[in-house]
Each structure stands twice: as C-alpha cells, then as structure tokens.
Backbone atoms as SQL, in Angstrom:
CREATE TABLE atoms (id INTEGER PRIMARY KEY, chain TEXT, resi INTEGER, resn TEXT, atom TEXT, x REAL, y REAL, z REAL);
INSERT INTO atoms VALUES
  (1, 'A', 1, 'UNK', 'N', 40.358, 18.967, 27.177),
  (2, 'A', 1, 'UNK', 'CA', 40.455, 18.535, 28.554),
  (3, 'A', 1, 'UNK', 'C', 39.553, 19.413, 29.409),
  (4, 'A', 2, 'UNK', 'N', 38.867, 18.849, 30.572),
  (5, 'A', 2, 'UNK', 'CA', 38.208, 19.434, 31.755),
  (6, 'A', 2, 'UNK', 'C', 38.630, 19.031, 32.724),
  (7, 'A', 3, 'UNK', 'N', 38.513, 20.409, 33.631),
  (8, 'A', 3, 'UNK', 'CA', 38.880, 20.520, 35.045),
  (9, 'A', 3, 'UNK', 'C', 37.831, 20.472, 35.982),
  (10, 'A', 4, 'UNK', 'N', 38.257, 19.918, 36.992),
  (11, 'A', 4, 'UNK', 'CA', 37.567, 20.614, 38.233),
  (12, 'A', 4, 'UNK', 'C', 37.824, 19.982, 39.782),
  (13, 'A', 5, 'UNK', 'N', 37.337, 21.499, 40.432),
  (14, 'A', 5, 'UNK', 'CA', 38.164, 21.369, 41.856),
  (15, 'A', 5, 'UNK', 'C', 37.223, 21.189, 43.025),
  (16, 'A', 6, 'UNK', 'N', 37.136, 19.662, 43.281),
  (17, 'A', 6, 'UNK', 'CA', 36.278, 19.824, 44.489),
  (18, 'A', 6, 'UNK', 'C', 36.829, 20.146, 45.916),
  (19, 'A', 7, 'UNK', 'N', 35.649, 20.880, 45.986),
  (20, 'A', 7, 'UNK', 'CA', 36.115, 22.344, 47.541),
  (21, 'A', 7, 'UNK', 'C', 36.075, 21.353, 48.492),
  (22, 'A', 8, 'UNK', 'N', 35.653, 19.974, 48.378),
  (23, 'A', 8, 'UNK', 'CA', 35.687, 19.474, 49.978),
  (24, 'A', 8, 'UNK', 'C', 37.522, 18.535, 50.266),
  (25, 'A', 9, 'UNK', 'N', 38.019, 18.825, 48.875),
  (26, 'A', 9, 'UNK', 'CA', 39.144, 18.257, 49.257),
  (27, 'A', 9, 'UNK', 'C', 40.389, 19.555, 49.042),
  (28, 'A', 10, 'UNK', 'N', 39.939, 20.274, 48.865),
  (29, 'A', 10, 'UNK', 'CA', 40.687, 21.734, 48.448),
  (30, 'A', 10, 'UNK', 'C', 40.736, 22.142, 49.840),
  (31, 'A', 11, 'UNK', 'N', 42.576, 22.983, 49.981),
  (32, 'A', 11, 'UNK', 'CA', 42.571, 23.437, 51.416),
  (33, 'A', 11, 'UNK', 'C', 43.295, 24.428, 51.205),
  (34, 'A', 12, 'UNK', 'N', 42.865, 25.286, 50.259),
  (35, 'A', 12, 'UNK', 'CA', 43.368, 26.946, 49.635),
  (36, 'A', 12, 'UNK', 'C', 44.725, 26.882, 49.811),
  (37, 'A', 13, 'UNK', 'N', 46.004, 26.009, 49.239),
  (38, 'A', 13, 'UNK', 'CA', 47.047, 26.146, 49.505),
  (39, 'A', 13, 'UNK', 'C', 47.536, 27.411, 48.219),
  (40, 'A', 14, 'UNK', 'N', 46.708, 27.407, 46.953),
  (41, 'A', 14, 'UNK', 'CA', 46.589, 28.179, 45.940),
  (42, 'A', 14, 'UNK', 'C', 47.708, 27.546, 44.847),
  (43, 'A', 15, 'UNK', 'N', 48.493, 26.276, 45.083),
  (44, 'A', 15, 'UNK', 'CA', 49.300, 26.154, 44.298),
  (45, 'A', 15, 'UNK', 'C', 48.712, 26.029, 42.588),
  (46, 'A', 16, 'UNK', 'N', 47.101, 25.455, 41.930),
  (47, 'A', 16, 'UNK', 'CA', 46.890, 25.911, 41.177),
  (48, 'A', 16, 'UNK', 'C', 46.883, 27.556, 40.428),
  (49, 'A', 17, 'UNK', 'N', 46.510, 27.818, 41.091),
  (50, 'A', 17, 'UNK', 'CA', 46.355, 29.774, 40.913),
  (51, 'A', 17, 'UNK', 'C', 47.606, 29.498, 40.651),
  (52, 'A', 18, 'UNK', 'N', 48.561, 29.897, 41.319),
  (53, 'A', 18, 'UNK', 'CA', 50.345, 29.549, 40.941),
  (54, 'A', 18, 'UNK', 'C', 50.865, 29.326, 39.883),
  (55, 'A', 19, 'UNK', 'N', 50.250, 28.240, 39.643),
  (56, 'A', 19, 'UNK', 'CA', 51.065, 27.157, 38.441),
  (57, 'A', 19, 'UNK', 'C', 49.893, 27.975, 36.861),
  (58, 'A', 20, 'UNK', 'N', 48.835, 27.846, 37.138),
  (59, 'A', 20, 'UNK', 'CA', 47.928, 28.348, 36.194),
  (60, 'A', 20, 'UNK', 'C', 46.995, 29.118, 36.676),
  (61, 'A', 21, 'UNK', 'N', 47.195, 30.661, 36.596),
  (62, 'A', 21, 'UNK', 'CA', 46.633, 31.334, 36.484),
  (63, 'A', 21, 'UNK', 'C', 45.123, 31.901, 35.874),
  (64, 'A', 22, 'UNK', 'N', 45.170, 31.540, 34.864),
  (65, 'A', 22, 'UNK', 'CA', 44.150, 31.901, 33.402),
  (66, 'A', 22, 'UNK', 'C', 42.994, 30.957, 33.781),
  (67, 'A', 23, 'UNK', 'N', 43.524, 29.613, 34.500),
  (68, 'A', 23, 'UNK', 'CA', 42.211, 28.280, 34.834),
  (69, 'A', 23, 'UNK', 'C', 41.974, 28.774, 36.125),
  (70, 'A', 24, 'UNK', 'N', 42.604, 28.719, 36.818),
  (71, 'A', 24, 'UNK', 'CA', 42.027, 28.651, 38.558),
  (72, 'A', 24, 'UNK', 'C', 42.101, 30.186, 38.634),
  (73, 'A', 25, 'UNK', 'N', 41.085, 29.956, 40.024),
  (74, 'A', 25, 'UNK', 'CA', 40.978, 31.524, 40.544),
  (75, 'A', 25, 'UNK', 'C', 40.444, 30.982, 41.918),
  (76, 'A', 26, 'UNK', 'N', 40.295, 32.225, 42.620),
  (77, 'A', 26, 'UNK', 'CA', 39.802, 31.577, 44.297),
  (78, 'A', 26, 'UNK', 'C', 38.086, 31.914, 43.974),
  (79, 'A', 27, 'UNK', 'N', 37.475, 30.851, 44.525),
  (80, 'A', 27, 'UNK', 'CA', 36.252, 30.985, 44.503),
  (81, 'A', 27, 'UNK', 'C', 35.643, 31.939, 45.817),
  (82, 'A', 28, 'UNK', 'N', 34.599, 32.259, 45.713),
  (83, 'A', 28, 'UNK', 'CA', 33.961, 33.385, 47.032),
  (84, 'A', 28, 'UNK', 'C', 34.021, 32.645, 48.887),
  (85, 'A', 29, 'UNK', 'N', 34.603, 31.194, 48.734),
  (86, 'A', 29, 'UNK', 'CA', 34.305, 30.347, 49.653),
  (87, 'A', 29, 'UNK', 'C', 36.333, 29.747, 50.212),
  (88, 'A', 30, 'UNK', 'N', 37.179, 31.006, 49.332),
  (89, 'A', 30, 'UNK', 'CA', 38.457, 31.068, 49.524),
  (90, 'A', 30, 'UNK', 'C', 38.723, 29.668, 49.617),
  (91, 'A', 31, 'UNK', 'N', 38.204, 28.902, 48.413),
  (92, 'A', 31, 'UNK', 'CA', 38.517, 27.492, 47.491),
  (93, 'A', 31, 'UNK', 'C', 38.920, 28.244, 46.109),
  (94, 'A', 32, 'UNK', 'N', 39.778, 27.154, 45.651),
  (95, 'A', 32, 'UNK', 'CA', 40.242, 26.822, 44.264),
  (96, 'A', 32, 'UNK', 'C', 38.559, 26.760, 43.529),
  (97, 'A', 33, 'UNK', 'N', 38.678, 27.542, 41.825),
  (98, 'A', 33, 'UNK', 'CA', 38.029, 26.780, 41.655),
  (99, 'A', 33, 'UNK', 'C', 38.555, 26.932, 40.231),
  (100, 'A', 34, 'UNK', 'N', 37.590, 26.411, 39.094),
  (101, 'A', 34, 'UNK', 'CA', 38.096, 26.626, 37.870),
  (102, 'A', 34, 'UNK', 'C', 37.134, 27.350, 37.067),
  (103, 'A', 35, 'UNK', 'N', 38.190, 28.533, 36.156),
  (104, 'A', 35, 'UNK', 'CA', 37.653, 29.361, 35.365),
  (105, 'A', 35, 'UNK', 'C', 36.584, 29.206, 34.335),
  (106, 'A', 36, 'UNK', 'N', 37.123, 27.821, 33.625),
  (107, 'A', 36, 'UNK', 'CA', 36.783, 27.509, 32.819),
  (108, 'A', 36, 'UNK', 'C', 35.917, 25.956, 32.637),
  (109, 'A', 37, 'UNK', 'N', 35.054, 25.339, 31.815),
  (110, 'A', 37, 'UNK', 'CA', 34.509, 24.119, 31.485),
  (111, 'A', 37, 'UNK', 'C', 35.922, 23.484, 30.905),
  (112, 'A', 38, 'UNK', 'N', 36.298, 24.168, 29.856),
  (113, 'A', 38, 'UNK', 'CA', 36.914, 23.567, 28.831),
  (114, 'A', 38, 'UNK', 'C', 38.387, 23.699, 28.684),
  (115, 'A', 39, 'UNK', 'N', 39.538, 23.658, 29.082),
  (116, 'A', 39, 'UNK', 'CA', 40.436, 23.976, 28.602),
  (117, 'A', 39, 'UNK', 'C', 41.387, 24.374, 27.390),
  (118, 'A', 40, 'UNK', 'N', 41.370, 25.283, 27.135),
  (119, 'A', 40, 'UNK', 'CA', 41.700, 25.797, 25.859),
  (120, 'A', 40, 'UNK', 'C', 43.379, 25.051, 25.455),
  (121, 'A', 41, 'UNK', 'N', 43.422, 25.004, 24.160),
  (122, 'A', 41, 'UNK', 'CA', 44.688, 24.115, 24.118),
  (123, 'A', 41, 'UNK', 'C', 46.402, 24.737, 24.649),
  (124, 'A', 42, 'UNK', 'N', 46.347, 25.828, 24.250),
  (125, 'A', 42, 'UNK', 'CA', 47.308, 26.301, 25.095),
  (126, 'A', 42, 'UNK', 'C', 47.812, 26.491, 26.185),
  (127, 'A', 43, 'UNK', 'N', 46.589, 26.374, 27.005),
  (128, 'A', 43, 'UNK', 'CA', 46.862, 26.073, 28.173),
  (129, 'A', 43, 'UNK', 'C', 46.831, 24.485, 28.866),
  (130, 'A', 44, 'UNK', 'N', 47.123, 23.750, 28.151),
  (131, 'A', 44, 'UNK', 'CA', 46.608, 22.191, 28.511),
  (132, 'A', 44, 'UNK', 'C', 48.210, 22.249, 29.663),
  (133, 'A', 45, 'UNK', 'N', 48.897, 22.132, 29.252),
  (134, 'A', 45, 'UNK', 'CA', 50.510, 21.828, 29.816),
  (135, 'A', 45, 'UNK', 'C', 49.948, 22.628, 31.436),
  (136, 'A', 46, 'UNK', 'N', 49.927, 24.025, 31.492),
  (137, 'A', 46, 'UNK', 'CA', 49.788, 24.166, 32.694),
  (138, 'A', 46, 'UNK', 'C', 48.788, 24.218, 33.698),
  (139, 'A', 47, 'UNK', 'N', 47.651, 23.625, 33.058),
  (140, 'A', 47, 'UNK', 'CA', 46.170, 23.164, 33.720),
  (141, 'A', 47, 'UNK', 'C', 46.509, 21.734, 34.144),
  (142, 'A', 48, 'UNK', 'N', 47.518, 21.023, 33.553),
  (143, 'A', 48, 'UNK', 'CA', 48.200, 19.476, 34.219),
  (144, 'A', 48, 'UNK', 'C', 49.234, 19.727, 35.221),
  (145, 'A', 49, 'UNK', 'N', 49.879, 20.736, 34.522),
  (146, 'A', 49, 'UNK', 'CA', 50.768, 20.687, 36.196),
  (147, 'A', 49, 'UNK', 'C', 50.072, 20.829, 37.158),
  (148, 'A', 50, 'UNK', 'N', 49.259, 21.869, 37.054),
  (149, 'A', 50, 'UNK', 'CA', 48.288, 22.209, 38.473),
  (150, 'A', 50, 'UNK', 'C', 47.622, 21.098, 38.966),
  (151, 'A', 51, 'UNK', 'N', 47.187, 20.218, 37.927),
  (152, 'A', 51, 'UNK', 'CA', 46.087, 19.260, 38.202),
  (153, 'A', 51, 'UNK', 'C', 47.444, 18.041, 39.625),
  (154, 'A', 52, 'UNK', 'N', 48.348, 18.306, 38.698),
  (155, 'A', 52, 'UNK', 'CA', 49.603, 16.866, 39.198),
  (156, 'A', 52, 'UNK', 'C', 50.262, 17.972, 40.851),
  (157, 'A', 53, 'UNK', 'N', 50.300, 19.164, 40.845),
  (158, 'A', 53, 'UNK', 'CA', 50.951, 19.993, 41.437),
  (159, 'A', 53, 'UNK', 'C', 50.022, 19.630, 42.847),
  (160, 'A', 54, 'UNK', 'N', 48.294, 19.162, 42.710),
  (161, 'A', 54, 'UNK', 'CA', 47.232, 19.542, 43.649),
  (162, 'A', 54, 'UNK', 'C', 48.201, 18.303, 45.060),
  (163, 'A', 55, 'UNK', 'N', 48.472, 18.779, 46.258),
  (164, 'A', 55, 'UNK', 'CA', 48.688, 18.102, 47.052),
  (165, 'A', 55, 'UNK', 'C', 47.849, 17.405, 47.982),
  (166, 'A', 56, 'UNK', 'N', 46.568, 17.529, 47.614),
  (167, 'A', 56, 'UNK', 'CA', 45.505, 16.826, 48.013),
  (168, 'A', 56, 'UNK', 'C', 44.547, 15.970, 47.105),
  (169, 'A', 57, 'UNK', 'N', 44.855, 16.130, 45.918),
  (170, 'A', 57, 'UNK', 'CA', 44.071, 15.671, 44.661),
  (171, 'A', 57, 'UNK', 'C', 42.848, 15.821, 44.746),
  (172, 'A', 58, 'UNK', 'N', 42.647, 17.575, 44.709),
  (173, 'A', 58, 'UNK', 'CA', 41.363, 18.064, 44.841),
  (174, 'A', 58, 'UNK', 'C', 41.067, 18.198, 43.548),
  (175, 'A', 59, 'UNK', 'N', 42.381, 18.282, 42.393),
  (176, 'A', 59, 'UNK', 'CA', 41.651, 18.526, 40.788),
  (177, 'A', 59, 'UNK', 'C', 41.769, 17.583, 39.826),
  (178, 'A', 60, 'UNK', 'N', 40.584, 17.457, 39.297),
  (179, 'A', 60, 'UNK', 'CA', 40.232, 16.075, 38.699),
  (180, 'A', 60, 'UNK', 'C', 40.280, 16.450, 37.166),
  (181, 'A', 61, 'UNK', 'N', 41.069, 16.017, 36.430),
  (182, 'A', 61, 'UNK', 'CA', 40.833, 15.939, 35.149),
  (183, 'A', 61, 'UNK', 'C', 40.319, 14.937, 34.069),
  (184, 'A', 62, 'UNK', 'N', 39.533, 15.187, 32.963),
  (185, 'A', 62, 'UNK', 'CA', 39.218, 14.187, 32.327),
  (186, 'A', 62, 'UNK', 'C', 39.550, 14.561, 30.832);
C-alpha cells in the first residue's frame, strides 16, 4: 500500500501523526506528510486508520 497527504487539503489537525506515527510526520510547511513511498506490512492496519481517521480526506491511499 501507498500513502499520501495532499497539503492543500491537510489542516495540521495531526490526527495521522497520532494514529501512526512511524508513516506521518509534520512536514517543514507544519502539513502532514508521509514518511514513507511504501508501506511496510506491519504497519498497513495503522497507516488505514489514519488514512479513514483524515477528517478532511487529505490521505489518499492506493
């Protein structure tokens, strides 16, 4: 699975960072962004909550 957080719908509430740590981080522009291309499998479960958690559906998964 891949992530990603577009900053124009992101409004730093941080609930990714929250939920998943290890994927999101704050970008230099105090946006969400994501750590990673790829999601590693262990972390799939809480790179979806975050993705389902986003209250703006700034993170798009595929």
């Amino acid at each position: 699975m891949k992530v990603e957080v577009f900053d124009d719908l992101c409004i730093s509430c941080g609930a990714c960072i929250t939920t998943c740590p290890d994927i999101f981080e704050w970008g230099e522009d105090d946006k969400a962004i994501a750590k990673v291309n790829d999601v590693p499998q262990d972390k799939l479960q809480c790179a979806h909550e975050a993705v389902e958690g986003c209250p703006t559906a700034a993170i798009k998964e595929e």
